[in-house]
N, C-alpha and C positions, 0 to 999 in steps of 0.2 A: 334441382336441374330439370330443365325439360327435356324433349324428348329429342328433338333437335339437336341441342348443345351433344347428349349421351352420343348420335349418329357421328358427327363432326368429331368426336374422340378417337370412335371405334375405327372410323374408316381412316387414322391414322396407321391402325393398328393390322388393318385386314387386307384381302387382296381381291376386297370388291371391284376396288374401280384402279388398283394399279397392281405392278411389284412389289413386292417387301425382300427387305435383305436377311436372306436365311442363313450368310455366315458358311462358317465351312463342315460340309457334311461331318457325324458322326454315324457312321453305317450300322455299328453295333447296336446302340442306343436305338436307331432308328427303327431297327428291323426289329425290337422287343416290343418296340411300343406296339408298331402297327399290328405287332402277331396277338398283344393283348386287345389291343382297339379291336379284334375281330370276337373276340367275350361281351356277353351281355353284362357288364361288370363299368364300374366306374372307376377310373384311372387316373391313381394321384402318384406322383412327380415328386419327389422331394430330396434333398440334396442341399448342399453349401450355398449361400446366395453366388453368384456370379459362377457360378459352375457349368453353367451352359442351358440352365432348365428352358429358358423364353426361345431361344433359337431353335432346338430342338422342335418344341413345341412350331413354330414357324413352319421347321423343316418338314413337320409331318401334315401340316396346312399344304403346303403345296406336292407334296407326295400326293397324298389324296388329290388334290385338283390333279395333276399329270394322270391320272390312273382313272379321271373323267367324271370327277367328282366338280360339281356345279361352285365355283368358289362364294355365291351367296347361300348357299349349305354349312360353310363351315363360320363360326363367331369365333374370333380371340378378344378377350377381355383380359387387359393388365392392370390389374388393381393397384397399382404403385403409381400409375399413370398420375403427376399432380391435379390437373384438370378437376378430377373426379373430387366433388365437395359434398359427395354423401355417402353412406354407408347403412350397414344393417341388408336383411332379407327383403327390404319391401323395394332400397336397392337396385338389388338383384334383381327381382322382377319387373321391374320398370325398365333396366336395361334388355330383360330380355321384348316386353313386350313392344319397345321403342324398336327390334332389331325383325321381330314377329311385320310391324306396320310398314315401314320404310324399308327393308331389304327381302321380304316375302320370301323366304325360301320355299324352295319347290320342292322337297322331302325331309325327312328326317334330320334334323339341322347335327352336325358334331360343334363342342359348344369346348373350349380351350379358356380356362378363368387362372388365370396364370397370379400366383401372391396372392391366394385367396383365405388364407390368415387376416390378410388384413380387412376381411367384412364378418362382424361378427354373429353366430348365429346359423354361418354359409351351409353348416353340414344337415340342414334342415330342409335347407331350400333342394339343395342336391339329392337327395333323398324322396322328396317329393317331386323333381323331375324323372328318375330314371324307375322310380314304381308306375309312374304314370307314361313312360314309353314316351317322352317328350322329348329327347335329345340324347344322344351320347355325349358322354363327359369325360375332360380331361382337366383335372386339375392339378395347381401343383404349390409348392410353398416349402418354405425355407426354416422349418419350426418343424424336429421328427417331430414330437412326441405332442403337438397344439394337433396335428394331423392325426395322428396313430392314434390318439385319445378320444377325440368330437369322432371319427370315424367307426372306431373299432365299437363305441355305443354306438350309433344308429344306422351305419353299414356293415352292420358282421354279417361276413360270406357276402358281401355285393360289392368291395371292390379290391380291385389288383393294386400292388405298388410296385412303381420303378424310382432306382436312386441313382440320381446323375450324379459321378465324380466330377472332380477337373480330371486333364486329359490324363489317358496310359500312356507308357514310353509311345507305343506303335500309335495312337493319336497324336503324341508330341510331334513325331517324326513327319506324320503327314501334313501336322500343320506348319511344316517347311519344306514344306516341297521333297520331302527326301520318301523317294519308292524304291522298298526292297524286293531286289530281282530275286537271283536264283540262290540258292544256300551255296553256290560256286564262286558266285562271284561278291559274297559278303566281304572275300578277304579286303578285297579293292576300296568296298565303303565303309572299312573299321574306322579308319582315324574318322572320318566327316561324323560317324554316328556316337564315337568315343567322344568327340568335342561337345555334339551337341548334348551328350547324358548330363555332362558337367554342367552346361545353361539350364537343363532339367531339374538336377537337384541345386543348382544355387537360388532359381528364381522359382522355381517350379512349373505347376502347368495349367494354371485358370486360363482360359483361351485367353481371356482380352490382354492378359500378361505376355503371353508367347507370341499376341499379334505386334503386339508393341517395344518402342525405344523406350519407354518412360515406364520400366518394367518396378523400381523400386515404388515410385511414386502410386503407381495402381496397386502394389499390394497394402500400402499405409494407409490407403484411400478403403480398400476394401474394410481393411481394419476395424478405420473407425463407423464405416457402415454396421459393419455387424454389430459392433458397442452399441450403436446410436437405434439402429431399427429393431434389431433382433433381441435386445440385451434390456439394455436402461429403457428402452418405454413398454416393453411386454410384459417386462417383470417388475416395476413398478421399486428400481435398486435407487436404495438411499446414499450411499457410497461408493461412487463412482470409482474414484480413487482405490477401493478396496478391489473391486472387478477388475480393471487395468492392472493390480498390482500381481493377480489371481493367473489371468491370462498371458500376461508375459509370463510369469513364473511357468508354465506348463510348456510355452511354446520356446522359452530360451531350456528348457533341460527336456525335450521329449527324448521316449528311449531312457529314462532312469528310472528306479525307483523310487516311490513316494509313497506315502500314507497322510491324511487327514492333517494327523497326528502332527505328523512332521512338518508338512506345510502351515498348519498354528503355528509352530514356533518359530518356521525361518522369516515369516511375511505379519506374524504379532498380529492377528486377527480373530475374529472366535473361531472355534470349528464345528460350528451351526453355520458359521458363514461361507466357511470353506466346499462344507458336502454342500448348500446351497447353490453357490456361483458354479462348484464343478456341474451337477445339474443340470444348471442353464447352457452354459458352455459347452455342454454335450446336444445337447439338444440342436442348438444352433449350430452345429458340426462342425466344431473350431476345430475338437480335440477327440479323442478315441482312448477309451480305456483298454487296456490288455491286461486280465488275470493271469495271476499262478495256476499252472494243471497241478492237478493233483486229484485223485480218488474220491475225495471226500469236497465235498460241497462247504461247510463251513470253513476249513482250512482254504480254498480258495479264497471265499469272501475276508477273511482275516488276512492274510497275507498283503502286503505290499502290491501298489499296481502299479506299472508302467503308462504314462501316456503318449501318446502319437498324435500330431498335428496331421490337419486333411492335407496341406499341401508346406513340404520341404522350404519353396520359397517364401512363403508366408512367416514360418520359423527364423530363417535367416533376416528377413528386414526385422520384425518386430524382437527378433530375443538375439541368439547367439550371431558372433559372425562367420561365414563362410569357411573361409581358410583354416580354421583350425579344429573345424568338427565334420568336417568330408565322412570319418565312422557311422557318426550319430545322423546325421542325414540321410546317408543311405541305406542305413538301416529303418529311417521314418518308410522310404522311396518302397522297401520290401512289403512292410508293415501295409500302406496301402493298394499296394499290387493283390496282396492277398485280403484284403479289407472287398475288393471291387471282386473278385472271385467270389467271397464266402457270398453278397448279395444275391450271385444266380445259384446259389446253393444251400439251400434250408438247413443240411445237415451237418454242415460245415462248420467248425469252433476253432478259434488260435487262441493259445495262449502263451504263455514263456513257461520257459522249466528250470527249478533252482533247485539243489540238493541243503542237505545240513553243511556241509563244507564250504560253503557259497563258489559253488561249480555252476555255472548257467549254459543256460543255450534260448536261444534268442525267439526262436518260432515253434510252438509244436501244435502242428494241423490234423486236428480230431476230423475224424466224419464216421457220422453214426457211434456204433464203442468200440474203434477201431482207429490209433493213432496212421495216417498214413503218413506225415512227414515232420522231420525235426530239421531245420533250416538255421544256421549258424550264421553272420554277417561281420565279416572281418576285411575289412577294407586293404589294410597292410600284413601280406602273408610273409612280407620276404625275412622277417621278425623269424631265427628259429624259435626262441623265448613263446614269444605271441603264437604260436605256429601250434606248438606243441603244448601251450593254453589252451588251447579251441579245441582240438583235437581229443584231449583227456576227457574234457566236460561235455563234448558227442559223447564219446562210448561211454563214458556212465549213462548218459540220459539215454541213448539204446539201449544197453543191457537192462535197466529200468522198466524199459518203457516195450521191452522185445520188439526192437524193429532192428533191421538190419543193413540198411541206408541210408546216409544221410547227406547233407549239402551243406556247404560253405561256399557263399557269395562273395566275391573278391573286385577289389579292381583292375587285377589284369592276371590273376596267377587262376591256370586252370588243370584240367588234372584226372587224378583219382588219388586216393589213400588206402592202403590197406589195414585195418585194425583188426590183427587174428581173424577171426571170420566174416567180420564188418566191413563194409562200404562207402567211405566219404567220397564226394565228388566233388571237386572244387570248380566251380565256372563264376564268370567275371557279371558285373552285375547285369550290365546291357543286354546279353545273351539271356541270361536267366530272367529279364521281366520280358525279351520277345518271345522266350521259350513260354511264359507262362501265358500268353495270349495266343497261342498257337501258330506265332507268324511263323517263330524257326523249329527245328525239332528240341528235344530235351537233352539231347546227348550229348556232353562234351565232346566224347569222340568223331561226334558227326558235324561236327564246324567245321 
């Protein structure tokens, strides 16, 4: 390619000579990045494909311009672009010195390579820009551990990461227009915000899903994306069919128990191929593993794991259907509320808790060597049977575990329990993922 052709791409992509569509703010997101853009550190992005990385990335293009930043200062490159018919570091340098010739910027350029997995080699070139004080860097890519790996060699301690989910409740909400006033007058926008939870966990919440009518069809689409870029050509799988078979299996049962083991024998395939595919499939952020707590470290790792898919609607089109697993949904819905938590918090662990009697409880969130919370997820309380299930398997796992607190997420039954000198709080899911974003307070009482 010359140097020409490279310009006629970029300036699809930039906001040299016009506007770009930046989609709809994420404030959160935004204000982390730009606090790390402010570190002499290189800033990589990584997250589910379609999760939001590229807009973002956008968003914080024109933040910068608004804040009187020279828009021929900033480059975005999206390496996914078809156009682009080369590859490799030499690449890379051609694009930028095409960008050096023809848009001259007048300081320190910020350089945004958005899909930068897909140029092989890139964590060399990045590495040799920001030791040489050439540009600030924002990179991002859809592969943790193609990232976490090429990095953690040749940028240890030089750079920061941010991981974009698809959206929170309280981003769902705003991306329909729905703004929470006062905690007075919540009562008034119960039902609107109760209906919308339910399009939340049926379809979930990849923005271009919740922008859209044709919400099945983009998570199928997303699907076979992920198979096709992220999967079968990075990892070089010989059985397609085996991976498909792998991936539904996890996304039609998240929220259960599994072992290797067990998955060999329900899906007939080796289990080399299984810890394999699970692997990749982690990687690519389909799925999320949850351990057993427990004291001992090998007993974790032996133990049975549960898996959770990144996004509820995702599960619903490709595995189980809607209507009949509302529990297991919203218990994924819990699982990544606190998944997008533990990210801003280093010292933060979830696990699940099972006793010998096979007594569970659904969430137990370590920080530091200090259990602070045990989280139950029971969709149907009005069950006394069910009721007085959940309730038993709390107080063993507190008296266990000596905490003296705990929650059970409901669909509509809220509360408190008293168990002897123990504390359950029952609140309905809605309340308890705005409560865990800080929109509304924590207190049942105070709804």
């Amino acid at each position: 390619m010359d140097k020409n052709e490279i310009i006629q791409i970029l300036n699809d992509w930039n906001f040299w000579n016009k506007e770009q569509k930046i989609g709809v703010l994420r404030p959160d997101y935004l204000g982390r990045l730009e606090s790390l853009l402010s570190s002499n550190q290189v800033i990589t992005i990584t997250g589910p494909r379609r999760a939001g990385k590229s807009f973002i990335m956008r968003q914080m293009a024109k933040r910068l311009i608004n804040n009187g930043h020279n828009p021929k200062n900033i480059m975005h490159v999206n390496f996914e672009d078809p156009r682009f018919t080369e590859s490799g570091v030499l690449f890379l340098e051609k694009i930028f010195s095409a960008y050096l010739e023809y848009i001259a910027p007048t300081a320190m350029p910020v350089i945004l390579l958005d899909e930068i997995q897909e140029i092989e080699g890139f964590e060399k070139w990045v590495r040799m820009m920001h030791e040489l004080s050439k540009a600030k860097i924002i990179i991002s890519g859809s592969n943790a551990r193609l990232l976490s790996r090429e990095l953690g060699t040749l940028l240890t301690g030089r750079h920061l990461d941010l991981t974009i989910f698809p959206l929170s409740f309280g981003e769902f909400l705003s991306f329909n227009n729905v703004t929470l006033t006062s905690k007075n007058n919540l009562f008034f926008q119960e039902a609107e915000i109760k209906g919308l939870l339910r399009k939340y966990i049926e379809f979930g919440s990849f923005p271009e899903v919740v922008l859209s009518e044709q919400k099945k069809e983009i998570l199928l689409t997303y699907f076979e994306d992920v198979i096709t870029k992220d999967l079968l050509r990075r990892f070089n799988i010989r059985k397609p069919q085996d991976l498909r078979a792998i991936i539904k299996y996890y996304l039609s049962n998240t929220s259960s128990l599994a072992t290797f083991k067990s998955i060999e024998r329900s899906l007939e395939m080796s289990i080399t191929s299984v810890k394999n595919y699970t692997g990749y499939i982690e990687q690519a952020y389909l799925v999320f593993p949850l351990k057993r707590f427990s004291f001992k470290v090998k007993e974790q790792e032996k133990s049975p794991r549960k898996m959770y898919a990144v996004d509820s609607g995702l599960s619903n089109a490709v595995g189980f259907r809607f209507s009949e697993n509302l529990g297991k949904l919203a218990e994924n819905v819990v699982f990544m509320a606190l998944k997008r938590r533990q990210v801003l918090n280093p010292d933060m662990e979830i696990f699940y808790w099972k006793d010998v009697h096979h007594r569970e409880v659904d969430f137990v969130v370590k920080e530091g060597l200090k259990v602070r919370k045990l989280i139950q997820v029971c969709w149907n309380m009005r069950d006394e049977k069910v009721k007085n299930r959940e309730l038993r398997s709390l107080l063993k796992a507190m008296r266990e575990l000596n905490i003296d607190t705990a929650t059970i997420i409901t669909e509509d039954a809220q509360g408190e329990e008293r168990l002897h000198d123990s504390r359950v709080q029952l609140i309905p899911l809605w309340k308890w993922l705005l409560a865990e974003q800080g929109i509304i307070g924590k207190t049942p009482a105070g709804f």
